[in-house]
C-alpha positions in Angstrom: -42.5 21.0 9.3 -45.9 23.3 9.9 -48.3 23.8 12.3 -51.0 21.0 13.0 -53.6 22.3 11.8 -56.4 23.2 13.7 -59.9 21.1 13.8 -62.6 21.8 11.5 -62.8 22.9 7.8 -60.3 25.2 7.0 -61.4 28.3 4.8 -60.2 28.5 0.8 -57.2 31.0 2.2 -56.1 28.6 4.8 -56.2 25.6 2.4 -54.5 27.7 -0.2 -52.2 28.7 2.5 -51.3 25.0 3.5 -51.2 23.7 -0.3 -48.5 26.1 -0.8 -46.5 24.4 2.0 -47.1 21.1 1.5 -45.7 21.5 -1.8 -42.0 21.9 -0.3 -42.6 19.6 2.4 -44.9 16.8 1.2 -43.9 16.8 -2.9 -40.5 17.5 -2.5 -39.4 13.8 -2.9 -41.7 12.9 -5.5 -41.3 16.3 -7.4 -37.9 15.8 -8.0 -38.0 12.1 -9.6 -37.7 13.5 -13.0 -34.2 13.8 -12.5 -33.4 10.7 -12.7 -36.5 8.3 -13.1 -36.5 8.1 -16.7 -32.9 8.5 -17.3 -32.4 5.0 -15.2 -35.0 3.3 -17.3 -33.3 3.7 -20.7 -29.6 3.6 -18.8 -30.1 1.8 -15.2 -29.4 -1.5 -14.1 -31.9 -2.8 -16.7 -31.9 -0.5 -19.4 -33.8 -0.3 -23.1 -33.1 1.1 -25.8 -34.8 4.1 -26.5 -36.7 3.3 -29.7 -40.2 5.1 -29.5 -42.2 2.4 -29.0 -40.0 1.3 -25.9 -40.6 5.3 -25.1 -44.1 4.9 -25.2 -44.2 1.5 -23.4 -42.4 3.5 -20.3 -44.3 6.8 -20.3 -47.6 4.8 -20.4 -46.5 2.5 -17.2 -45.1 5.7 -15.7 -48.6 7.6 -16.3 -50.3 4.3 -14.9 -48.1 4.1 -11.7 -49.0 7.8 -11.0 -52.5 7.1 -11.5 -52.4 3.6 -9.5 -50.4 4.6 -6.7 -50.1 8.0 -6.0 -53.7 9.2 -6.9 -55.7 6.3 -6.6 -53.8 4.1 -3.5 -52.8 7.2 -1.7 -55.3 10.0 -2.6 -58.3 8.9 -2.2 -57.8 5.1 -0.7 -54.9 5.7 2.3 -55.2 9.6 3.1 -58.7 8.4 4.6 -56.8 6.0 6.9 -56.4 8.5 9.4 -55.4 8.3 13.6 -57.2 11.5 14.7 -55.7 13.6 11.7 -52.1 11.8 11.9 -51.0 9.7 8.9 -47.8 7.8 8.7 -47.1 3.8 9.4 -46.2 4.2 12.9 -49.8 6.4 13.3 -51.4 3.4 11.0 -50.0 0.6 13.3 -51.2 2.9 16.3 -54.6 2.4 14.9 -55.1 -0.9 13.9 -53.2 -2.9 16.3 -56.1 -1.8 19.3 -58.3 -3.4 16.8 -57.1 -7.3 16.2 -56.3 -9.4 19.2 -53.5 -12.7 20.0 -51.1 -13.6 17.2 -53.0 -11.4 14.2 -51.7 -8.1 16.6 -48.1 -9.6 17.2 -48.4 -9.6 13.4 -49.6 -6.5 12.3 -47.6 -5.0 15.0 -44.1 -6.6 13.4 -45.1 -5.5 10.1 -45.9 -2.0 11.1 -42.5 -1.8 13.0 -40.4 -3.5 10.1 -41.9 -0.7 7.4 -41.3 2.4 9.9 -37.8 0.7 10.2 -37.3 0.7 6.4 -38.0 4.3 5.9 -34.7 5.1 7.6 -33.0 3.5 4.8 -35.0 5.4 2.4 -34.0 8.9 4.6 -30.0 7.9 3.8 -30.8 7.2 0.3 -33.1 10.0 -0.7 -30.8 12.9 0.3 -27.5 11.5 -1.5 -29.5 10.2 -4.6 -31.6 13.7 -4.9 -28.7 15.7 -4.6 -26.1 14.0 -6.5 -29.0 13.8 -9.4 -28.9 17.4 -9.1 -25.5 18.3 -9.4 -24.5 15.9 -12.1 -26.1 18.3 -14.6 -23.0 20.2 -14.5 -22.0 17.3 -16.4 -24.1 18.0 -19.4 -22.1 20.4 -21.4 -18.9 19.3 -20.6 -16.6 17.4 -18.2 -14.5 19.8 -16.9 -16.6 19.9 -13.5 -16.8 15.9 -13.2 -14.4 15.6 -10.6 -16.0 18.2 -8.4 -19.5 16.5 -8.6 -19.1 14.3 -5.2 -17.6 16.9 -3.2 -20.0 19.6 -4.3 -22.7 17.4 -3.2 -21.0 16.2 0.0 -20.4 20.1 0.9 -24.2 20.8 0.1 -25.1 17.6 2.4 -23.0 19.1 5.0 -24.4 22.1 5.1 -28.0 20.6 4.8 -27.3 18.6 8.1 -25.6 21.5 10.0 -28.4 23.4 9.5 -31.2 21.2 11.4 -30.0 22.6 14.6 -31.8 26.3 13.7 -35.0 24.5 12.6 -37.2 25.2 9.3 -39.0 28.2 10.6 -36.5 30.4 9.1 -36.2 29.0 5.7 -39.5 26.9 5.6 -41.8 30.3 4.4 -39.6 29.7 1.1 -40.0 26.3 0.7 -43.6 26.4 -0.8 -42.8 29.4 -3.4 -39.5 27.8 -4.9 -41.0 24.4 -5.3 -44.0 26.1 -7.0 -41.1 27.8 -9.3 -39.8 24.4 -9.5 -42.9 22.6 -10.8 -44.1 25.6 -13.3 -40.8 24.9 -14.8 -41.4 21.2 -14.9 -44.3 22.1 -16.8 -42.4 24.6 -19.1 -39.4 21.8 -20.0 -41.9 19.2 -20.5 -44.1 21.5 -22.9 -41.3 22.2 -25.1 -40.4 18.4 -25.3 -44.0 17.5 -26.0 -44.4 20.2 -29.0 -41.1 18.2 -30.6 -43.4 15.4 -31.0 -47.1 16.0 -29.9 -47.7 12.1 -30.4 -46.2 11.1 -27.5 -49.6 11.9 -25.7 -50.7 8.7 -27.2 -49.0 7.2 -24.5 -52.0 7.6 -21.9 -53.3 4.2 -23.6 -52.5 1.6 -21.1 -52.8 -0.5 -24.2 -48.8 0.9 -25.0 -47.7 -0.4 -21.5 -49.0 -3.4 -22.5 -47.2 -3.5 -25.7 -44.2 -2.9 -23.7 -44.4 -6.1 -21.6 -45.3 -8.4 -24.6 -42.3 -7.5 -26.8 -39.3 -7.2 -24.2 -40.8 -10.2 -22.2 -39.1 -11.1 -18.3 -36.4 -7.5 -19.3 -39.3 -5.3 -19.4 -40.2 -6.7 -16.0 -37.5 -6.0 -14.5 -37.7 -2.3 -15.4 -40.7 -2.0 -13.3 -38.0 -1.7 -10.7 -36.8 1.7 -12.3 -40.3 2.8 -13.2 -40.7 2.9 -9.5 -38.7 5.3 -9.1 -42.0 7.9 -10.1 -43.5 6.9 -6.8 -40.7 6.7 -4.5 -42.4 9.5 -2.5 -45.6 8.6 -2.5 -45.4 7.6 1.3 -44.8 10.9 2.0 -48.3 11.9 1.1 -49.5 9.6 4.0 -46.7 10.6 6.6 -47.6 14.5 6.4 -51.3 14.1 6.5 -51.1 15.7 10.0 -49.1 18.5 9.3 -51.5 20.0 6.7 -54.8 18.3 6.6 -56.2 16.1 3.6 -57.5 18.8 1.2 -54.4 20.8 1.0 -52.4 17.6 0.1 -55.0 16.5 -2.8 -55.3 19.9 -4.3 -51.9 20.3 -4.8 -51.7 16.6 -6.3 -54.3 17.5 -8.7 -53.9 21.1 -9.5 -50.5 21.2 -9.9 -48.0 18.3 -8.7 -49.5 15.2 -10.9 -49.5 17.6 -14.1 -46.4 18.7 -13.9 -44.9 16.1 -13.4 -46.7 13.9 -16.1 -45.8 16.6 -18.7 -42.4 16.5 -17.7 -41.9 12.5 -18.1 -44.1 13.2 -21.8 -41.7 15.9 -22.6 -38.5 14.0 -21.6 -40.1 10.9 -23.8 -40.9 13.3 -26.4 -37.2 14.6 -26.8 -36.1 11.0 -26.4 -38.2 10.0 -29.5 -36.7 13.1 -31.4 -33.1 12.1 -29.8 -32.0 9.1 -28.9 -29.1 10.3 -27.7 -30.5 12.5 -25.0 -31.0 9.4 -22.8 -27.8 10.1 -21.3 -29.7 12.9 -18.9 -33.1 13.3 -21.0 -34.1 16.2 -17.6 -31.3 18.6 -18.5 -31.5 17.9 -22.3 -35.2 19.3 -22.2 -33.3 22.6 -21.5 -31.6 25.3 -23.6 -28.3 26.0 -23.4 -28.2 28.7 -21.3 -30.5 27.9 -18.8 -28.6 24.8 -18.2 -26.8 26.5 -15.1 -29.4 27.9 -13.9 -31.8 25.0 -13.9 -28.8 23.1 -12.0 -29.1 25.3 -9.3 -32.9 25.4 -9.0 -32.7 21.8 -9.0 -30.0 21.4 -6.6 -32.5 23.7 -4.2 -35.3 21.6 -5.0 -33.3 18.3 -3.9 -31.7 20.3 -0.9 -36.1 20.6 0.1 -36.9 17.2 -1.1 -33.9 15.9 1.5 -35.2 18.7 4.0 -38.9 16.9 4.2 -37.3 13.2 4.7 -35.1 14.3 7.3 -37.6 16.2 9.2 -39.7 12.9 8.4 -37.1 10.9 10.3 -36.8 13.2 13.2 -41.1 13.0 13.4 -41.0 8.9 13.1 -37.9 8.9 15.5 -40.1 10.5 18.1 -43.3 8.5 17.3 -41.1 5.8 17.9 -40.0 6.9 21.4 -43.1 7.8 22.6 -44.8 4.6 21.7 -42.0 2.7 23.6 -40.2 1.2 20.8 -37.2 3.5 21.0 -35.0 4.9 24.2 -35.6 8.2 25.3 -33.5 10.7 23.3 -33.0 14.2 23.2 -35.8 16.5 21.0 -35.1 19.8 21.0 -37.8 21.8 19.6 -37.1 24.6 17.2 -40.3 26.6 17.3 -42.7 28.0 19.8 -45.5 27.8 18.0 -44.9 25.1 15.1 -45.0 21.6 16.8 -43.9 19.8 14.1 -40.4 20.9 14.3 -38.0 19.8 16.1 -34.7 18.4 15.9 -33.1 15.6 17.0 -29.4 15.6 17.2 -28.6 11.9 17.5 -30.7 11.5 14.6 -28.9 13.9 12.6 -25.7 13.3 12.7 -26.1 9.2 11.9 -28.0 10.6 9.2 -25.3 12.6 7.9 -22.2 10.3 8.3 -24.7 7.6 6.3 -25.5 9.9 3.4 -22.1 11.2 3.0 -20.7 7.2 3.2 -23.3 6.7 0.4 -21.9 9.3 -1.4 -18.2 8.3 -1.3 -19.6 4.5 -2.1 -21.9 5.0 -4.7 -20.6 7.8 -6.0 -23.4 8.7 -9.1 -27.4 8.8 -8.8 -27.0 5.6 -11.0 -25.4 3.9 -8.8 -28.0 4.7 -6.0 -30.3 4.4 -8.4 -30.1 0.1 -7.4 -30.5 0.5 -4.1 -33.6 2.8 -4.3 -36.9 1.6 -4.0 -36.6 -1.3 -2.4 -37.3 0.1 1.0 -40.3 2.2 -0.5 -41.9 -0.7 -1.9 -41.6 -2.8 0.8 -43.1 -0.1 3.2 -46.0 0.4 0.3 -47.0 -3.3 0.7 -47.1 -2.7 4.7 -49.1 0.1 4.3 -52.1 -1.6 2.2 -52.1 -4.5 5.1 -52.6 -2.4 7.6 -55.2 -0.3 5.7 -57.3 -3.8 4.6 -57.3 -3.9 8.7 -58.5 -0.2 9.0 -61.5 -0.8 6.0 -63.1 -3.8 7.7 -62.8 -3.2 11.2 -63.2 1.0 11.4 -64.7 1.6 8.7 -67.1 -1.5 8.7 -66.5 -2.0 4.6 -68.1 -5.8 3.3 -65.5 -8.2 3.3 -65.6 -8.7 -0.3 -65.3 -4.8 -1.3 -62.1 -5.1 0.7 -60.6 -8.2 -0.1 -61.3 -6.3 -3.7 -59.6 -3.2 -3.6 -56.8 -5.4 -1.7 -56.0 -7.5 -4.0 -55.7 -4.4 -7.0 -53.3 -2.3 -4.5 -51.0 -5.5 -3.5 -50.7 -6.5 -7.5 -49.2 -3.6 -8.0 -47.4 -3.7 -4.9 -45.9 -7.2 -4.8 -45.3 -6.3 -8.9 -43.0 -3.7 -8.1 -41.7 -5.4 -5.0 -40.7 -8.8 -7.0 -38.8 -5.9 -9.7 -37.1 -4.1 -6.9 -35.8 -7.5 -5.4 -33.6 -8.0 -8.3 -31.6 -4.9 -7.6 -30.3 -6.6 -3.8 -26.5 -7.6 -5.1 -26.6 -3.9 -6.9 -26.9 -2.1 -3.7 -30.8 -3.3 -2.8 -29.1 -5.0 0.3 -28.5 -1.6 2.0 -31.9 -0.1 3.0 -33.2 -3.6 3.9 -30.0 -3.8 6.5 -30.7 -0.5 8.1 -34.5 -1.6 8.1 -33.3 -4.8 10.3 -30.9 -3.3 12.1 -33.5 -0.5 13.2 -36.6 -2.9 13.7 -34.1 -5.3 15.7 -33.3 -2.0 18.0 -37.1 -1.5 18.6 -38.3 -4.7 19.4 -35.3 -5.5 21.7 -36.1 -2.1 23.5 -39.7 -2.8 23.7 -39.5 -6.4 24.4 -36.3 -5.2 27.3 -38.5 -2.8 29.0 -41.7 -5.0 28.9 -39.8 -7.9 30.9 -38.0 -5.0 33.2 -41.7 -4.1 33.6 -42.9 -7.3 34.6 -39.8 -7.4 36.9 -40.7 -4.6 39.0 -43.9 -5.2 39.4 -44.2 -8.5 40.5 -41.8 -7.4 43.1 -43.5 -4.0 44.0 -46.1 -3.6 46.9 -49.7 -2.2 45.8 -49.8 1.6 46.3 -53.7 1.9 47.9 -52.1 -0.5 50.3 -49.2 0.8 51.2 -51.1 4.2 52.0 -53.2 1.8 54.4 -49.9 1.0 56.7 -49.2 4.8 56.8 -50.3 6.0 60.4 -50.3 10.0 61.5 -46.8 9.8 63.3 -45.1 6.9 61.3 -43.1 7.2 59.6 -42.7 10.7 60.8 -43.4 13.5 57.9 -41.5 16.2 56.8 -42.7 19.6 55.0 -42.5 19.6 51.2 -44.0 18.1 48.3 -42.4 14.5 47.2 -43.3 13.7 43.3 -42.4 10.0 42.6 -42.3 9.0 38.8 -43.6 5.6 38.1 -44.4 3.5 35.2 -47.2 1.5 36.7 -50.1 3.9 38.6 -51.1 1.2 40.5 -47.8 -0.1 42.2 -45.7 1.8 44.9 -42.2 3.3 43.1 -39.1 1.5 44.7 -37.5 4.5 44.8 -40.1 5.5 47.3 -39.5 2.5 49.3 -36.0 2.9 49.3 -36.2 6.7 50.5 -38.3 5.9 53.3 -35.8 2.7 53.8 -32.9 5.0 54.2 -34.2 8.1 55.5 -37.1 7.1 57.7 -39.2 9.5 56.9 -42.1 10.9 54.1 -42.8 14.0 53.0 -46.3 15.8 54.6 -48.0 15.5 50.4 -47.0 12.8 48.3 -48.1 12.4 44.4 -47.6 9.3 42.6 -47.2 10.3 39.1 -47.4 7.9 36.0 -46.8 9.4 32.4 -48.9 7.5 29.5 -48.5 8.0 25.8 -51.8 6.9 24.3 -51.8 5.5 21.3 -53.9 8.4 19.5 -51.6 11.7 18.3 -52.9 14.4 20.4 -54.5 14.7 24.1 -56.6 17.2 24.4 -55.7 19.9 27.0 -58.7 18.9 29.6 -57.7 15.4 29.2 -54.1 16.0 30.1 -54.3 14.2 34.1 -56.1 12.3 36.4 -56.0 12.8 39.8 -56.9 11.0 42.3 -56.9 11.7 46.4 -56.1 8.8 48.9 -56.0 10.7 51.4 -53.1 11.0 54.3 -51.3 13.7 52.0 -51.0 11.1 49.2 -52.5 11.7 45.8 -52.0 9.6 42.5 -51.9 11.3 38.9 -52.0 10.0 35.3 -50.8 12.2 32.8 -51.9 11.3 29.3 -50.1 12.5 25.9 -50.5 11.9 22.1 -47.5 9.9 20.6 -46.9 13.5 18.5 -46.6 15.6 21.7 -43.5 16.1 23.9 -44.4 15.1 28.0 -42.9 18.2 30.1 -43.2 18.1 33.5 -44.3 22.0 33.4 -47.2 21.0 31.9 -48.4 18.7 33.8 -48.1 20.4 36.9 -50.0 23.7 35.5 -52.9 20.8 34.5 -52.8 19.2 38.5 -52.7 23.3 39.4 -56.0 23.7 37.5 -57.6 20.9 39.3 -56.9 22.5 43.2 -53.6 20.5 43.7 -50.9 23.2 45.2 -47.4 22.4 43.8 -45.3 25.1 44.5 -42.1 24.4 42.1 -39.8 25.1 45.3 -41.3 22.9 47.7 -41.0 20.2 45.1 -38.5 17.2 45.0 -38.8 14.6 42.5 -37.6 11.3 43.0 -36.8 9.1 40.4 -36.1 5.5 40.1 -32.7 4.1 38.4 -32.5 0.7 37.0 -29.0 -0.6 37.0 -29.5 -3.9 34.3 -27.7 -7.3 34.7 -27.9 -10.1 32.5 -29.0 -13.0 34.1 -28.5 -16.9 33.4 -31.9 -18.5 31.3 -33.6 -15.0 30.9 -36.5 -14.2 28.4 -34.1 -12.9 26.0 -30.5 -14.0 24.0 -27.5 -12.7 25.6 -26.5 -10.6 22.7 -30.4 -8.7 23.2 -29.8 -8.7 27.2 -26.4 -7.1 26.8 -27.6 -5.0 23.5 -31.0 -3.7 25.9 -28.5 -2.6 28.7 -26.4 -0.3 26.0 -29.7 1.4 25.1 -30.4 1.8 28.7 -27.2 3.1 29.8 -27.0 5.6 26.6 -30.9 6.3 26.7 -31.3 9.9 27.6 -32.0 10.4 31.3 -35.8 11.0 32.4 -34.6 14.0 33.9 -34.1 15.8 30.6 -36.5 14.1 28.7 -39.6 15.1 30.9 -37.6 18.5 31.6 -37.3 18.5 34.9 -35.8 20.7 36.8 -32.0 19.3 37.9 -31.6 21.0 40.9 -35.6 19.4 41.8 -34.5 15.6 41.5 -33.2 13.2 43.6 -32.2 9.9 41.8 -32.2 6.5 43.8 -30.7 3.2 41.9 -31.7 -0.3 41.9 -30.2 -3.3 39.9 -32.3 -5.3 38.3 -31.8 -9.0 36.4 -33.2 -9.8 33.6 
């Protein structure tokens, strides 16, 4: 990942700077779709023949989905749906769910959730699909390397995944320049098929798509699934808007991405028209002969990118996830100093890795994956233009009509592809919608688990401003040194601070209440960072306040109480820190199965102590048990 970027409009240099970028990051996935996207159509689960005007019936609904979707849907419709610069469908949900009250937030709430959940199966797929796709040209000329196609792309995943733990900085300056390689030669392949048969351009007629539907009836229907395939990355535009900023993203779109890749479909229809037989693998056809080994490798490092962008994706929506309380704490390492986009997140990664590989072995060929692809992406699609019907009457103050309008056009095409895609569920379809349950049934037992401990604790804790009332100058007696007790609720007295003085009788001569808050906007700025308030008797209370894209270290927080006259000398400091030992308990507010499954996630949550990088040798821990 890059750099946020920095408020205000960038200058050209900057912008051309960042387009660059977002090229490897934000256009990988969808860059590399001609692999395999028109292949599947004439050879997939629900293949045509490739008669030209079945060619020209496909290229025209793949020119219209790029115009729908991607320019018109994402571009210029969802890129303005923005939470303080971040883009994304946790960043969306974020946004709109301060916005509707009672049952309608519940609502968009679950939807939000259930669409960030399906874009971890579309991280497992998008690497082994992508990759395989790549490889399998080496099937082109000859069999000879067929059996060395799955472990050549499980020894490429491996070495993808193994990487993650040095970050993108070092190899991420390349990114932008080989994907710009990559899409010139896009453009060069899909010349040369287009001067075979120049007529193909006719094909920009929606009137050929239509054609298309009339004469192969409920079949060509079902292709729509495959067509789909164009788009897949799409969301990607949206998730990255942070990283780079809206302008970069579009003028890439429109200066370079969209026309390469529309020449490159009309150049693989063109060749198709001229050779039927090319269908096999139309992409690698387009080449000569001896630039097919080459091109394989380009297009290997172009998928090895594309899979780079998702997986950083997943490691970004992993931590949106935890800091919005919808996840357990795990750990984030970061990779850069500067870039805050990059981290790494090892947990993460290596379910990641064992998934793709398993897909691999399973699936075996991009066709075969081809099935199961999409059907996450659409799904997440339609989420996406709920939320953003939310965002265009009630932030953006649009007439109910001009939005019930634009809607309606976006979720046509949405529940279109979505009813085409559902067909492919026995084929493999299943498998991204199961890790989308599994994952949304992981975030709303955790959020629902710590919302009830929540409501445990504090109906049994003692209001903090009175507790500082009972305290008298000489009781309990005070000791030198600075106590720091973490607490979830600003208001309420820690237990852990109840039990201390319980059990040793004493306080220490300053003690700061200190409550963490992840707001539900990306970024805090630096002078909003605490609030601190004095109660007097050596006891102060701070909030600390952070973006759901920034990381809460304790170091910062205390240079921010520094600023504002508190002395907290790192030495003199203990922190004490509560720790909830969970217990199911008979006729609870949740099953058994989530009682027992929200104690796992407890136990193997990551311990407050690293997450908010405290110093070990600082803390003191003191338990409680708790039953839910």
């Amino acid at each position: 990942m890059t750099p946020h970027p920095p408020s205000g409009p960038p200058g050209r240099r900057r912008v051309a700077g960042l387009t660059l970028l977002a090229l490897g990051i934000v256009y990988g996935d969808i860059g590399t779709s001609p692999l395999y996207a028109l292949r599947e159509c004439f050879g997939g689960a629900h293949p045509v023949a490739p008669t030209e005007a079945n060619v020209l019936g496909i290229l025209s609904l793949i020119f219209w989905v790029l115009v729908i979707v991607v320019t018109v849907k994402y571009q210029v419709y969802v890129l303005r749906a923005d939470n303080h610069g971040e883009g994304g469908i946790l960043a969306l949900m974020a946004l709109v769910r301060s916005e509707v009250g009672g049952r309608g937030q519940w609502i968009l709430v679950s939807l939000g959730l259930f669409g960030a959940a399906l874009l971890y199966g579309d991280g497992i797929i998008t690497p082994a699909i992508s990759v395989l796709s790549a490889v399998e040209g080496l099937d082109v000329t000859t069999a000879l390397f067929h059996p060395y196609v799955v472990p050549i792309t499980i020894a490429v995943l491996i070495a993808l995944f193994l990487f993650q733990y040095r970050g993108t900085g070092g190899i991420g300056a390349v990114f932008g320049p080989v994907m710009l390689l990559w899409f010139t030669t896009l453009v060069v392949l899909g010349v040369a098929g287009i001067l075979r048969h120049p007529a193909v351009l006719a094909a920009v007629n929606p009137l050929y798509a239509a054609r298309f539907f009339a004469r192969n009836g409920l079949h060509g229907y079902l292709v729509l699934g495959t067509v789909f395939l164009v788009a897949t990355g799409g969301e990607a535009l949206y998730a990255d808007m942070g990283h780079f900023g809206r302008s970069p993203i579009r003028l890439g779109w429109f200066s370079l991405v969209a026309p390469s890749l529309v020449l490159n479909y009309f150049g693989q229809g063109a060749l198709l028209i001229a050779d039927p037989q090319a269908a096999q693998n139309p992409f690698y056809r387009l080449a000569p002969a001896w630039a097919l080994y080459p091109l394989v490798a380009l297009s290997t490092v172009a998928t090895v990118i594309a899979s780079q962008a998702i997986i950083s994706g997943a490691f970004s929506l992993t931590r949106q996830a935890v800091q919005l309380g919808y996840l357990p704490r795990v750990e984030i390492v970061h990779t850069s100093s500067s870039a805050i986009g990059q981290i790494y997140i090892p947990t993460v990664n290596r379910l990641l890795m064992l998934a793709t590989i398993g897909l691999v072995l399973g699936f075996r060929s991009s066709s075969n994956l081809a099935a199961a692809y999409g059907v996450a992406v659409t799904t997440t699609m339609l989420v996406t233009t709920l939320l953003a019907f939310v965002v265009a009457r009630r932030l953006w103050r649009w007439p109910l009509a001009a939005a019930l309008a634009v809607t309606a056009l976006f979720l046509s095409v949405d529940v279109a592809f979505f009813g085409a895609n559902m067909v492919k569920l026995l084929q493999g379809g299943w498998l991204p919608l199961a890790v989308g349950a599994l994952v949304y049934m992981l975030m709303t037992t955790w959020k629902r688990g710590r919302d009830i401990l929540a409501a445990h604790l504090q109906s049994d804790s003692l209001p903090f401003a009175q507790f500082v009332a009972t305290v008298r100058p000489q009781s309990p007696p005070r000791v030198p040194g600075i106590a720091i007790f973490m607490s979830r609720d600003a208001a309420a007295t820690p237990t852990a601070l109840l039990h201390n003085l319980k059990h040793n009788k004493v306080l220490h001569e300053t003690v700061l209440l200190l409550t963490v808050m992840t707001e539900e906007i990306p970024h805090v700025p630096d002078e909003e960072r605490v609030e601190l308030t004095d109660l007097g008797k050596g006891f102060y209370q701070a909030v600390a306040h952070f973006g759901f894209m920034q990381y809460p270290e304790i170091g910062e927080v205390l240079d921010a109480l520094r600023a504002k006259g508190l002395e907290l000398e790192l030495l003199r400091i203990s922190f004490f820190l509560g720790r909830e030992t969970l217990m199911p308990g008979k006729g609870g507010a949740m099953a058994k199965w989530r009682e027992k499954l929200f104690s796992r996630m407890s136990r193997n949550a990551l311990r407050p102590t690293d997450f908010f990088r405290i110093p070990a040798n600082r803390v003191v821990e003191l338990g409680v048990q708790v039953t839910l």
